[in-house]
C-alpha positions in Angstrom: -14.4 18.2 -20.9 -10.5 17.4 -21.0 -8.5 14.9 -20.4 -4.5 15.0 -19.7 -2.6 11.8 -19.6 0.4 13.7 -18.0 0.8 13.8 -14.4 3.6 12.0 -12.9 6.2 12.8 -10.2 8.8 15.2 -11.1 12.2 13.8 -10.9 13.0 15.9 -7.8 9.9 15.1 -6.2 10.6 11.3 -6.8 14.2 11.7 -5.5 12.8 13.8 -2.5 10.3 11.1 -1.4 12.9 8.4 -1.6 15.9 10.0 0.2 12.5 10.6 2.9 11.9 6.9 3.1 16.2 6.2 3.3 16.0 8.2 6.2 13.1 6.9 8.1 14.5 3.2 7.7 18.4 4.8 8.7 17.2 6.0 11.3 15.3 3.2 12.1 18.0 1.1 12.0 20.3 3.4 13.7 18.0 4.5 16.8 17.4 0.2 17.5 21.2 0.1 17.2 22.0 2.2 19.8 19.3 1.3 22.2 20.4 -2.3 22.1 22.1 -3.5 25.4 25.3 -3.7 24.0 27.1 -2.7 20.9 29.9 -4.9 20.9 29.3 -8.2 18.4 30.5 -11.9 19.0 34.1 -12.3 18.2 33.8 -15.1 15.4 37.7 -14.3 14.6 39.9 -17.5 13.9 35.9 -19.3 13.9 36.2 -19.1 10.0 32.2 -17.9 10.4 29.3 -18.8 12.8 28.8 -22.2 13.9 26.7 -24.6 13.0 24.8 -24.0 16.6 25.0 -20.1 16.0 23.4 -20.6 12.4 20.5 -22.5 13.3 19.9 -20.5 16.4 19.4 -17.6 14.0 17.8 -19.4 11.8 14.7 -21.0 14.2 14.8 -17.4 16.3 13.8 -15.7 12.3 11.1 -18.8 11.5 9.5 -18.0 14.5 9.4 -14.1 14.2 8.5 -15.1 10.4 5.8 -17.4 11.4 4.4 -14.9 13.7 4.3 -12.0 11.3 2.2 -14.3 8.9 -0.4 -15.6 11.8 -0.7 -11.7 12.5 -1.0 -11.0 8.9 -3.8 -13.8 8.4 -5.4 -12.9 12.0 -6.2 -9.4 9.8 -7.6 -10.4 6.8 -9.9 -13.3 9.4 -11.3 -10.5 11.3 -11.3 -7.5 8.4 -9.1 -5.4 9.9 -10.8 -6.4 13.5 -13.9 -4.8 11.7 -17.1 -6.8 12.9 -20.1 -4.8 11.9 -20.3 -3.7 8.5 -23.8 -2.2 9.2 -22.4 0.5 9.9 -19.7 3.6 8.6 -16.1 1.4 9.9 -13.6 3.6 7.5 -12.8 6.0 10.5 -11.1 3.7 12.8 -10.2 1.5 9.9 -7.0 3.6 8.8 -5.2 3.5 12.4 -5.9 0.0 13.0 -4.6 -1.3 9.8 -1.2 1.1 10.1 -0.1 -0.4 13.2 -1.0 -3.8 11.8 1.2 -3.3 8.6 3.9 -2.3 11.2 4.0 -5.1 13.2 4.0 -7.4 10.0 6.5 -5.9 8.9 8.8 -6.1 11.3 8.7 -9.5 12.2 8.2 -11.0 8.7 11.6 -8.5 7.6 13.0 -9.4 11.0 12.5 -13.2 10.8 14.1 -13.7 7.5 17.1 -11.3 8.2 17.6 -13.4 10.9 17.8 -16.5 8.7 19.5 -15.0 5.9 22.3 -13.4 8.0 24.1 -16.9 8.6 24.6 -16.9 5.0 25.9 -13.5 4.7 28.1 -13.8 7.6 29.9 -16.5 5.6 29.6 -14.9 2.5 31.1 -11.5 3.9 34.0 -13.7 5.8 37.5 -11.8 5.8 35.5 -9.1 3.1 34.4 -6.8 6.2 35.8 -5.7 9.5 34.4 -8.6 12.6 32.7 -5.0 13.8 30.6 -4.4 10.4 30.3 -8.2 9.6 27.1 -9.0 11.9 25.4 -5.7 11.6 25.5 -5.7 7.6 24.6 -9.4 7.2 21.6 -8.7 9.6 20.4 -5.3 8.3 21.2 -5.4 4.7 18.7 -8.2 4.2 16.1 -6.1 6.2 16.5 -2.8 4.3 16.6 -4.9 1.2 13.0 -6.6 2.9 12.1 -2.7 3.4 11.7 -1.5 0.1 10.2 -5.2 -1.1 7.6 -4.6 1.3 7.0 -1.0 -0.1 6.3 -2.3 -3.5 4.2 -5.0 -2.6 0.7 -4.1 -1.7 0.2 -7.1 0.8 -3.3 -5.4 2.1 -5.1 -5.8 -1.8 -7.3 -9.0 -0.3 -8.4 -7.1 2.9 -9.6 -3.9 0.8 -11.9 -5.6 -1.5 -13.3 -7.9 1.2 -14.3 -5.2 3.2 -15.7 -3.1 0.3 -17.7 -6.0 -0.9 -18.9 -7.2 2.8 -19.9 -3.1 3.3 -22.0 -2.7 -0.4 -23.1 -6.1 0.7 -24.4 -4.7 3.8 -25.9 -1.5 2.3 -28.2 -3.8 -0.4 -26.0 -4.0 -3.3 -26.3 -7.4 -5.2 -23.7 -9.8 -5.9 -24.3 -8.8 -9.5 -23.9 -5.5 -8.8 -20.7 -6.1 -7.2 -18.9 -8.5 -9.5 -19.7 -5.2 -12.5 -17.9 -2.6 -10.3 -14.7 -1.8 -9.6 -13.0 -1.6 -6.4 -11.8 2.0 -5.6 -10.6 4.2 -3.0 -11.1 8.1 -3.1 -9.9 10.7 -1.9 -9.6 14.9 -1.9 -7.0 16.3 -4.2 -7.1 19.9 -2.8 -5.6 18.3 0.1 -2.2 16.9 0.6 -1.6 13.0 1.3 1.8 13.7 2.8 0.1 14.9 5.9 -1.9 11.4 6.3 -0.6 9.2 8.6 -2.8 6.5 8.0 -4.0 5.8 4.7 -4.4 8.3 1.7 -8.0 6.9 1.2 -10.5 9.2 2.6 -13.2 6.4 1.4 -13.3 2.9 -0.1 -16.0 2.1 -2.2 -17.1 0.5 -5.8 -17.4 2.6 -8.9 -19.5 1.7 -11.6 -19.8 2.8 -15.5 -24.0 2.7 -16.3 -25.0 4.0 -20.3 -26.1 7.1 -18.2 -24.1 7.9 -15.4 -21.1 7.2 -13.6 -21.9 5.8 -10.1 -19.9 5.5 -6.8 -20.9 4.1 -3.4 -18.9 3.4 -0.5 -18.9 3.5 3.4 -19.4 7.1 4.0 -19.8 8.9 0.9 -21.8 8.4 -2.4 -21.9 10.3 -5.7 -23.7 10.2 -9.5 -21.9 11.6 -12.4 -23.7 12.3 -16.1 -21.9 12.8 -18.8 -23.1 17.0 -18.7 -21.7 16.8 -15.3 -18.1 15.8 -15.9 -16.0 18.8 -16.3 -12.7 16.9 -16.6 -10.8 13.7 -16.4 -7.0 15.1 -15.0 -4.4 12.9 -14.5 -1.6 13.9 -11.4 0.6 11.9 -9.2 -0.2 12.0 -5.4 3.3 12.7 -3.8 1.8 11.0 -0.7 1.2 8.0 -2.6 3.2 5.2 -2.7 2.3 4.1 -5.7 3.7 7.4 -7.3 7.3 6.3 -7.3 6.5 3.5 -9.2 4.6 5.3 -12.0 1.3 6.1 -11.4 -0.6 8.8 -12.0 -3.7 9.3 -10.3 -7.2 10.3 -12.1 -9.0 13.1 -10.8 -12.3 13.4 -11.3 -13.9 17.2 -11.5 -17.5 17.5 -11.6 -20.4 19.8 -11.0 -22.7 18.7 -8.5 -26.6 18.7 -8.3 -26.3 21.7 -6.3 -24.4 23.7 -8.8 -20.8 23.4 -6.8 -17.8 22.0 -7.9 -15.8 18.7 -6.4 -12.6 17.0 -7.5 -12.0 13.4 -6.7 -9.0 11.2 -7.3 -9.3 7.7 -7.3 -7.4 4.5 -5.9 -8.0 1.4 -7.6 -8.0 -1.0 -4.9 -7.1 -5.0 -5.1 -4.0 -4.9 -6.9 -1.2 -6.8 -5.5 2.0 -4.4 -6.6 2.5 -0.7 -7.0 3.3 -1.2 -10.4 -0.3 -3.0 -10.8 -1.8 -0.1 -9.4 0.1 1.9 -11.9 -1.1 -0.1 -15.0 -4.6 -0.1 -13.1 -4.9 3.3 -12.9 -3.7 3.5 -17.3 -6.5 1.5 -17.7 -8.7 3.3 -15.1 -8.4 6.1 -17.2 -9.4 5.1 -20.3 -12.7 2.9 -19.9 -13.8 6.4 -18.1 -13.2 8.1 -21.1 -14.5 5.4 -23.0 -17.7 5.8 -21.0 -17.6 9.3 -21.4 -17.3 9.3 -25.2 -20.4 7.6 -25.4 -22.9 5.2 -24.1 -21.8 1.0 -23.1 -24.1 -1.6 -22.4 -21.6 -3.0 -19.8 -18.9 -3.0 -18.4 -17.0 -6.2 -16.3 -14.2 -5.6 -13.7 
């Protein structure tokens, strides 16, 4: 058995995957720019800045955009991702519902306080920028600036361990059980999460470290590892992982199966509020399975 603790993005890779998500939001930006009815903005010259009505117009138009984004965003974690029955497999339908639902939160809880915020920055940016720059750069520099916050926090960590907990619990596994594993997604490594439009999970599940055996369960799939079993513990980034650009490296899990084949997993710790949690989660990750693997433990808490 080995184990490497290297595995992180390559600078260039890093570099390529943000000038990707620069793009996507520029173009964003630009394509709801140009649709717009008109391109021409107020002219605030010899106004000294937006007035007082023009502020908190902007500012009640963003609380209610806001307001909305968190009732949508609460409406979600209610109804588990609109998932009712957890009798049954729900991951396949799970991804696509909950990308549209991150979109829509997004937008209007980014939109909403760049609406709020731009009264400020018009102010602010007074006689700095042409009148023709002023508005759009006080409106979408808060919302790019929203953008990338939004990227690094994981806003979806409640919904993921509720609806793993709700699907063991549906499937017979104790609270006991549940409150000794460890919330994880998994997925294939062979194949490449830049394709996935939805999420990079194939699977969420718990895992747990027994004396004997390592042991996962989740909504569609199910695995035992012994200690003769594990081939490897590798460690490698998942370009199509957002975590990756802020320093994780995913474990992958190679192992030969009861029927004498060979499977690699990598893993996604799951409940952690910010990418760089997930980061330090998946450090940590990493070495209570090597821990385990080094020899026996009575038990182990999450």
């Amino acid at each position: 058995m080995s184990s490497d603790p290297t595995g992180k993005l390559s600078p260039w890779k890093w570099a390529l995957g943000a000038l990707a998500l620069i793009t996507v939001i520029a173009a964003s930006i630009a394509l709801g720019w140009w649709i717009s009815p008109h391109h021409d903005t107020p002219d605030l010259s010899g106004t000294g800045g937006p007035s007082v009505v023009m502020a908190v117009v902007l500012f009640i138009i963003g609380f209610v955009f806001a307001l909305l984004g968190v009732a949508v965003y609460g409406l979600l974690l209610l109804t588990n991702n609109f998932t009712m029955d957890f009798s049954r497999p729900f991951f396949s339908t799970f991804g696509g519902k909950l990308w549209f639902g991150n979109l829509l939160v997004g937008l209007l809880v980014q939109g909403g306080l760049a609406f709020m915020i731009s009264p400020v920055l018009i102010r602010l940016l007074w006689g700095v920028l042409p009148q023709n720059l002023l508005i759009p750069v006080s409106f979408f520099g808060p919302f790019i600036v929203l953008q990338f916050v939004m990227v690094w926090l994981a806003m979806w960590a409640p919904l993921e361990t509720m609806v793993i907990r709700k699907r063991l619990t549906a499937m017979g596994v104790t609270g006991e059980q549940l409150a000794s594993g460890i919330p994880i997604g998994i997925s294939d490594p062979a194949h490449s999460s830049l394709k996935k439009l939805t999420l990079v999970e194939e699977d969420l599940g718990m895992l747990w470290l027994a004396p004997d055996r390592m042991i996962y369960r989740g909504d569609r799939q199910q695995f035992d590892i012994t200690r003769r079993q594990l081939i490897s513990i590798g460690r490698k980034a998942d370009a199509g992982s957002t975590s990756s650009y802020f320093g994780a490296s995913h474990v992958i899990l190679t192992f030969m199966q009861d029927d004498g084949t060979q499977r690699s997993v990598r893993l996604h710790p799951e409940g952690d509020w910010t990418m760089t949690r997930k980061a330090r989660a998946l450090n940590r990750l990493a070495e209570r399975i090597e821990a385990w693997h080094s020899g026996p433990v009575a038990a182990v808490s999450s």
